[in-house]
N, CA, C and O atoms as a CHARMM CRD file, in Angstrom:
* protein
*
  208
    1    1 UNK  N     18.22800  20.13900  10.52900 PROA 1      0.00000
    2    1 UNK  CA    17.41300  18.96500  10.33500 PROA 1      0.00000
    3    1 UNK  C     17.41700  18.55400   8.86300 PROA 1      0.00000
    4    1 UNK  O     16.96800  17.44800   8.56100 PROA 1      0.00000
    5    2 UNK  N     17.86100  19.31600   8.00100 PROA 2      0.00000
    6    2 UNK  CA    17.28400  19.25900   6.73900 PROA 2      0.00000
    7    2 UNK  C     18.74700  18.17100   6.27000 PROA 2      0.00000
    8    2 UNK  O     18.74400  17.07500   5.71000 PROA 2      0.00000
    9    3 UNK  N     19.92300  19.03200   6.77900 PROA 3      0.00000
   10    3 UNK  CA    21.13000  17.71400   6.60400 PROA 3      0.00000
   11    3 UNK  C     20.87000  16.30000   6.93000 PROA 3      0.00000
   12    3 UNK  O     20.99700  15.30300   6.22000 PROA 3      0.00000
   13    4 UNK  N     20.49500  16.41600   8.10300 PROA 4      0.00000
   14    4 UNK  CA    20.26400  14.81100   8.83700 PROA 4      0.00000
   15    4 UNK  C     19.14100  13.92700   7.54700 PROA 4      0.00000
   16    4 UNK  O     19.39900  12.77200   7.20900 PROA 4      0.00000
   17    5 UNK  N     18.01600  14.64700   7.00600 PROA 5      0.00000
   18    5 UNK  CA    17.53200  14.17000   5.74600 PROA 5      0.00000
   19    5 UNK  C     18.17500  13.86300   4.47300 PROA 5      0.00000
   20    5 UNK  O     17.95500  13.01600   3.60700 PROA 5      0.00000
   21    6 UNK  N     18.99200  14.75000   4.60000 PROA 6      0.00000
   22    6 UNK  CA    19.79400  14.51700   3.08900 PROA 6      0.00000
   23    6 UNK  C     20.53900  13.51200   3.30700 PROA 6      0.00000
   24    6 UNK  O     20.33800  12.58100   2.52800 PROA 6      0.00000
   25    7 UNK  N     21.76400  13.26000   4.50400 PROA 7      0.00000
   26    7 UNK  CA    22.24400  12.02500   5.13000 PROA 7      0.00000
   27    7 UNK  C     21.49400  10.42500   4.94600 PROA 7      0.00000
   28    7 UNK  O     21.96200   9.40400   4.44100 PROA 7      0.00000
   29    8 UNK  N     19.94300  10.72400   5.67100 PROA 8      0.00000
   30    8 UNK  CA    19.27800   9.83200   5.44900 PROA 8      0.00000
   31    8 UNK  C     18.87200   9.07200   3.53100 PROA 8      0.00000
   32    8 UNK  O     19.02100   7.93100   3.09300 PROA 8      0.00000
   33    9 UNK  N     18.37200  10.28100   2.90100 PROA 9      0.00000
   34    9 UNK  CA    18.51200   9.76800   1.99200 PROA 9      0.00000
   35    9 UNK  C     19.33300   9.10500   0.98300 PROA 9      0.00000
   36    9 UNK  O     19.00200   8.55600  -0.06800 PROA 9      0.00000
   37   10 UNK  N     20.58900   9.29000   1.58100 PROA 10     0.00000
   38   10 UNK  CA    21.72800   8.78000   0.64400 PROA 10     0.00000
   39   10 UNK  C     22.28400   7.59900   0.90000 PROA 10     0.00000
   40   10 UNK  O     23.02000   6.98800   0.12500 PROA 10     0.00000
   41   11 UNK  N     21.76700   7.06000   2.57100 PROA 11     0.00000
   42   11 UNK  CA    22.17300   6.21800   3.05100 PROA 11     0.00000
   43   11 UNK  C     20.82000   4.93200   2.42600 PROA 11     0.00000
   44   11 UNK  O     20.92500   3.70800   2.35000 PROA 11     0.00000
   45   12 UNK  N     19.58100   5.87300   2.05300 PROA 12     0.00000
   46   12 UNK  CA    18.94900   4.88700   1.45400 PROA 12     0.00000
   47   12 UNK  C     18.70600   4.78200   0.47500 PROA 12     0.00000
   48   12 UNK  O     17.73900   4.10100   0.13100 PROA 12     0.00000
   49   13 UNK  N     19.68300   5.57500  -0.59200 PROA 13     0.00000
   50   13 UNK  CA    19.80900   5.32600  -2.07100 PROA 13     0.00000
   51   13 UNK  C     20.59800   3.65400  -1.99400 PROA 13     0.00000
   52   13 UNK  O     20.36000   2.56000  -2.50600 PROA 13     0.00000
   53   14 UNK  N     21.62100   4.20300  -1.06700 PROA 14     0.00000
   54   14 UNK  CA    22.53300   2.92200  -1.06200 PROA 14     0.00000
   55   14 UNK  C     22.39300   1.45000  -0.92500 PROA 14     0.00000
   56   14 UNK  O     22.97500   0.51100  -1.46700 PROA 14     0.00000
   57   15 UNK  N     21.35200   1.53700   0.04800 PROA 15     0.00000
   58   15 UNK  CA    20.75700   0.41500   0.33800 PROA 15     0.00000
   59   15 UNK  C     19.66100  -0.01300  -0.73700 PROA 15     0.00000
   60   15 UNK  O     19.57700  -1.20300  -1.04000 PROA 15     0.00000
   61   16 UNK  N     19.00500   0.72400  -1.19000 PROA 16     0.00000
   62   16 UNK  CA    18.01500   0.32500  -2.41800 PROA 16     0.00000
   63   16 UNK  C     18.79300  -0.11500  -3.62700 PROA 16     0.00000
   64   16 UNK  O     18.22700  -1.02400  -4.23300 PROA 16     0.00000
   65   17 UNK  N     19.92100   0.27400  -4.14000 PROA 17     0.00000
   66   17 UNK  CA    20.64200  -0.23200  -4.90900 PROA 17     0.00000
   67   17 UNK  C     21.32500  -1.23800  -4.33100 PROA 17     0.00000
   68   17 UNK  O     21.45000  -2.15600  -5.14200 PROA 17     0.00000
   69   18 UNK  N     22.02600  -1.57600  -2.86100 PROA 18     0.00000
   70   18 UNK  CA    22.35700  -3.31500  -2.91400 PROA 18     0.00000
   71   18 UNK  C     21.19600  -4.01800  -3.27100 PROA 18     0.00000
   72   18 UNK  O     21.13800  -4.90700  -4.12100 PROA 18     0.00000
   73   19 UNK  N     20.07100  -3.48700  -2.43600 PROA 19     0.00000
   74   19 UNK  CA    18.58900  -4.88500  -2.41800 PROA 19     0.00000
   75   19 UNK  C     18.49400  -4.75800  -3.54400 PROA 19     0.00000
   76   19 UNK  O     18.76600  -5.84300  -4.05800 PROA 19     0.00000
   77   20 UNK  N     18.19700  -3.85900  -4.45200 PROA 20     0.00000
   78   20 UNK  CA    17.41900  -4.29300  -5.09100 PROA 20     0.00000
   79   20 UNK  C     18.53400  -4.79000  -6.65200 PROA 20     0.00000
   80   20 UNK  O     18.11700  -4.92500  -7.80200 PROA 20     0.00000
   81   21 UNK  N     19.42100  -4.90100  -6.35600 PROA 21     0.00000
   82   21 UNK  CA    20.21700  -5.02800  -7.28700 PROA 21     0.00000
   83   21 UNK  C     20.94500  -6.48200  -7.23400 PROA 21     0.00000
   84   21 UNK  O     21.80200  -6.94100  -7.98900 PROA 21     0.00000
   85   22 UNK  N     20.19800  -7.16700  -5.86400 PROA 22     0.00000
   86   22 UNK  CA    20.46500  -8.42500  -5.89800 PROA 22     0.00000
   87   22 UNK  C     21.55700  -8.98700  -4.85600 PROA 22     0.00000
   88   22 UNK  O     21.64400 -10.13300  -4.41400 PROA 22     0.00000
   89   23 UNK  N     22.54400  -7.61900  -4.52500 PROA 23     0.00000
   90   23 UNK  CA    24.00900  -7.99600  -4.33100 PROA 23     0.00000
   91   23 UNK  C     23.36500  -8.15400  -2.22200 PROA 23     0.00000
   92   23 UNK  O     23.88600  -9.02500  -1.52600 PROA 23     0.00000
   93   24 UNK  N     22.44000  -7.33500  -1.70400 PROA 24     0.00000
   94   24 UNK  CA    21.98300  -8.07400  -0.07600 PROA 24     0.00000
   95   24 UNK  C     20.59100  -7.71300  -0.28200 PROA 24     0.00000
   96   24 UNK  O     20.15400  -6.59600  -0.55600 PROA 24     0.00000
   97   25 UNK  N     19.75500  -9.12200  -0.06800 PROA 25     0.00000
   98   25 UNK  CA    18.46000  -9.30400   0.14000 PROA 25     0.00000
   99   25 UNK  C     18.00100  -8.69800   1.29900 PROA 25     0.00000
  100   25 UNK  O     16.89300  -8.16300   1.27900 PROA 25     0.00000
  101   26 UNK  N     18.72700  -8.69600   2.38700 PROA 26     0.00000
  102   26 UNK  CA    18.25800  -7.87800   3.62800 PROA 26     0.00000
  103   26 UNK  C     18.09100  -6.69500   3.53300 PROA 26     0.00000
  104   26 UNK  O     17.24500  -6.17700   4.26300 PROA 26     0.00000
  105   27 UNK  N     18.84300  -5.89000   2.60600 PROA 27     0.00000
  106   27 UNK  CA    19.13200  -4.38100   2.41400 PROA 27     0.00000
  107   27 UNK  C     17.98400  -3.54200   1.71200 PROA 27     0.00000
  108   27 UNK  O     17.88900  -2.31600   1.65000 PROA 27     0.00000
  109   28 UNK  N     17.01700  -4.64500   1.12900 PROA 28     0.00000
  110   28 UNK  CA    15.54600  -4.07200   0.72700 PROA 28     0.00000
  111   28 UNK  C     14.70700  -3.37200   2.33800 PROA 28     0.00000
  112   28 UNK  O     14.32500  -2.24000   2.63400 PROA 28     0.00000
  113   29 UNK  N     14.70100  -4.18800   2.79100 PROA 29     0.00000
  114   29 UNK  CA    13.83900  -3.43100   4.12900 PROA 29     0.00000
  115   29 UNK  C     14.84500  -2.45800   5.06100 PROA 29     0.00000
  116   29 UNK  O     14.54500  -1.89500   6.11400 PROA 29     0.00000
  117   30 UNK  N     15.42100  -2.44700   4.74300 PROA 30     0.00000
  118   30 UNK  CA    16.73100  -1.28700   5.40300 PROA 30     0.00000
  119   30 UNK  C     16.42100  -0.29500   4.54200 PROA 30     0.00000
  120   30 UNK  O     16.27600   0.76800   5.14400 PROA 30     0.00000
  121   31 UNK  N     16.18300  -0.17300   2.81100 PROA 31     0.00000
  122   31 UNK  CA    15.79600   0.78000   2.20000 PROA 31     0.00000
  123   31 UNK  C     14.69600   1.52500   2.28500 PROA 31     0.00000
  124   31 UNK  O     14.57700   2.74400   2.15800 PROA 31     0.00000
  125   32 UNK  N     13.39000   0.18100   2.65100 PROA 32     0.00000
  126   32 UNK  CA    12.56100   0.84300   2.62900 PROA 32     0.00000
  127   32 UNK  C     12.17000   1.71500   3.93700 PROA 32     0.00000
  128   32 UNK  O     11.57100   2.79000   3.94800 PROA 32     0.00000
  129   33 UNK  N     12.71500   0.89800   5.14600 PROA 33     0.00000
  130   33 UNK  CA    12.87900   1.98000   6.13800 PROA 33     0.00000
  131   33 UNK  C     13.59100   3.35000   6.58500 PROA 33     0.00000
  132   33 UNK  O     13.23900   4.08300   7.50900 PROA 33     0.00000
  133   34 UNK  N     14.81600   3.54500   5.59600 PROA 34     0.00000
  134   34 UNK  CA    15.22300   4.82500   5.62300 PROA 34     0.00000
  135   34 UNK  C     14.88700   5.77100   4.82200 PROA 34     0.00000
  136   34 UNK  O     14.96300   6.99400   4.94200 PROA 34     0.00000
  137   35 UNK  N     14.20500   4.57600   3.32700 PROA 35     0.00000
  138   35 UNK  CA    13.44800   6.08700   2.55900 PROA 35     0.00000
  139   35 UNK  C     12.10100   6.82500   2.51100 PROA 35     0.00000
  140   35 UNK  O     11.66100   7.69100   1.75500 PROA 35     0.00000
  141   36 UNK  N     11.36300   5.88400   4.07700 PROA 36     0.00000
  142   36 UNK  CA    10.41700   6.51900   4.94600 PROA 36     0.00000
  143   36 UNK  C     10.32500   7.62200   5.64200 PROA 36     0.00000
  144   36 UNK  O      9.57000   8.59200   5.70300 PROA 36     0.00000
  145   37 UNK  N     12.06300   6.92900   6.57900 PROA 37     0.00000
  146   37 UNK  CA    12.37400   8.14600   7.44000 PROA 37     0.00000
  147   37 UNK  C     13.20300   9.27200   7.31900 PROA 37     0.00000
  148   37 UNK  O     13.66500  10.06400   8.14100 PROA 37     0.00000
  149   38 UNK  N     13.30900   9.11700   5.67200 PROA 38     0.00000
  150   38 UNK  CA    14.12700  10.48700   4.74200 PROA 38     0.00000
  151   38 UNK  C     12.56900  11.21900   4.73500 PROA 38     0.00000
  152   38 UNK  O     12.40900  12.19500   5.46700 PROA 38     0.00000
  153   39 UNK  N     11.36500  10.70200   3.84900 PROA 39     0.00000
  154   39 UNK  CA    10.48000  11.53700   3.35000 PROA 39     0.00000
  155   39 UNK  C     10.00100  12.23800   4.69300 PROA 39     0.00000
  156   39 UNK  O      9.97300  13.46500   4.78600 PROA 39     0.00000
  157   40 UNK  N      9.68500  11.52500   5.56300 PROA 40     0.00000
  158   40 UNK  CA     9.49200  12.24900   7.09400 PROA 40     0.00000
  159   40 UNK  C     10.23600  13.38100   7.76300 PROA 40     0.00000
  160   40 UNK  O      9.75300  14.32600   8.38500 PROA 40     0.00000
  161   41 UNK  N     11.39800  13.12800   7.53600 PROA 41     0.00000
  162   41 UNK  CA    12.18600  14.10800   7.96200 PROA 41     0.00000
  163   41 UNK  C     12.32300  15.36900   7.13500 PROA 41     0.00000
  164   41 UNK  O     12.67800  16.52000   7.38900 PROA 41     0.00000
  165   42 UNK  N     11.89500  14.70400   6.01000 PROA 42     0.00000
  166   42 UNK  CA    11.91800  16.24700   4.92200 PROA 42     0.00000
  167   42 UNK  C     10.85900  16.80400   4.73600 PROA 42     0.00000
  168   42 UNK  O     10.88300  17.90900   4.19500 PROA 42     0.00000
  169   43 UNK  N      9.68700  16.25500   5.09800 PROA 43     0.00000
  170   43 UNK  CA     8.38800  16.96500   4.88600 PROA 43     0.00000
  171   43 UNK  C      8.64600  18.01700   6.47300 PROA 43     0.00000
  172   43 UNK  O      8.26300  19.17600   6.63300 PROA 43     0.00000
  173   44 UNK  N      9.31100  17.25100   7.34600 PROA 44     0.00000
  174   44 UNK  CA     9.40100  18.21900   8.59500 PROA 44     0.00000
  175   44 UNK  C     10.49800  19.30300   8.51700 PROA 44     0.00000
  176   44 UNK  O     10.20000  20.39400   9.00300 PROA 44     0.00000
  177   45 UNK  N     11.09000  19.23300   8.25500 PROA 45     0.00000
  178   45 UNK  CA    12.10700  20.35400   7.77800 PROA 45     0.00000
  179   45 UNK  C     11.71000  21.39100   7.16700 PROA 45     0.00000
  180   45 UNK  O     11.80100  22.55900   7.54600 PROA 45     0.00000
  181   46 UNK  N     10.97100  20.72100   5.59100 PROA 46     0.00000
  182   46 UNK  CA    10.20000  22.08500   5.06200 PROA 46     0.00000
  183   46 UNK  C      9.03800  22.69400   6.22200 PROA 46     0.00000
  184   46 UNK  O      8.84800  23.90900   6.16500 PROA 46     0.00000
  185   47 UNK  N      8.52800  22.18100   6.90500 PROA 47     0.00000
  186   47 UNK  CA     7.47200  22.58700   7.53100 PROA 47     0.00000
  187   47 UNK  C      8.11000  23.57700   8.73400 PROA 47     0.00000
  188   47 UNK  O      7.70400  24.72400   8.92200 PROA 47     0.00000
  189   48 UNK  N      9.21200  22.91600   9.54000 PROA 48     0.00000
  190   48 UNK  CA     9.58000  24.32300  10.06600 PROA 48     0.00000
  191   48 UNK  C     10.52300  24.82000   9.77000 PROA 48     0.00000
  192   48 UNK  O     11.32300  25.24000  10.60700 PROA 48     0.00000
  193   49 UNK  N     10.68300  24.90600   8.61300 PROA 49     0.00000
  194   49 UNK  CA    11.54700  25.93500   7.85800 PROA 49     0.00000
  195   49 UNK  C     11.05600  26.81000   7.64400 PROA 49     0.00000
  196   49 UNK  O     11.64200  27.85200   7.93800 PROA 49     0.00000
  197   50 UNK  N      9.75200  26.88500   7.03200 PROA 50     0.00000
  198   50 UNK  CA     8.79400  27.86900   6.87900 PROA 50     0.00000
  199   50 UNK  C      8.64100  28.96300   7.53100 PROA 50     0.00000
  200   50 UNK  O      8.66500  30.18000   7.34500 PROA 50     0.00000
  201   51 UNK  N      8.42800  27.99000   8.58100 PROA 51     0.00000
  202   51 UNK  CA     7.75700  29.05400  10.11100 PROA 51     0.00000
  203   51 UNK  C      9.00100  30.09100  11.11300 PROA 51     0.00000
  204   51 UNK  O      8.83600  30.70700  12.16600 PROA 51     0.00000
  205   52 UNK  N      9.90900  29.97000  10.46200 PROA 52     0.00000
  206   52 UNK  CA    10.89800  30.74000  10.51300 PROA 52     0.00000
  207   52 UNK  C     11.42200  32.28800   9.92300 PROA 52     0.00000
  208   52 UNK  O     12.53800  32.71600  10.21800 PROA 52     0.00000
């Protein structure tokens, strides 16, 4: 699970740098939705990582 986060986050580095860099206006809410569902996925990862 913890890959599928790291995946996620890189896919929304990417996108935060088109939006917000001007080059796709759409790509702001694409950022901000994957670097939601990066922090989500990584707070869950550590959590049952733990418990392991």
């Amino acid at each position: 699970m913890l890959h599928y986060s790291v995946i996620f986050f890189i896919i929304a580095l990417i996108a935060a740098a088109l939006g917000f860099g001007g080059i796709a206006g759409s790509a702001v809410g694409i950022a901000k939705i994957l670097f939601f569902a990066f922090l989500i996925l990584a707070v869950l990862s550590f959590l049952f990582g733990r418990r392991r």
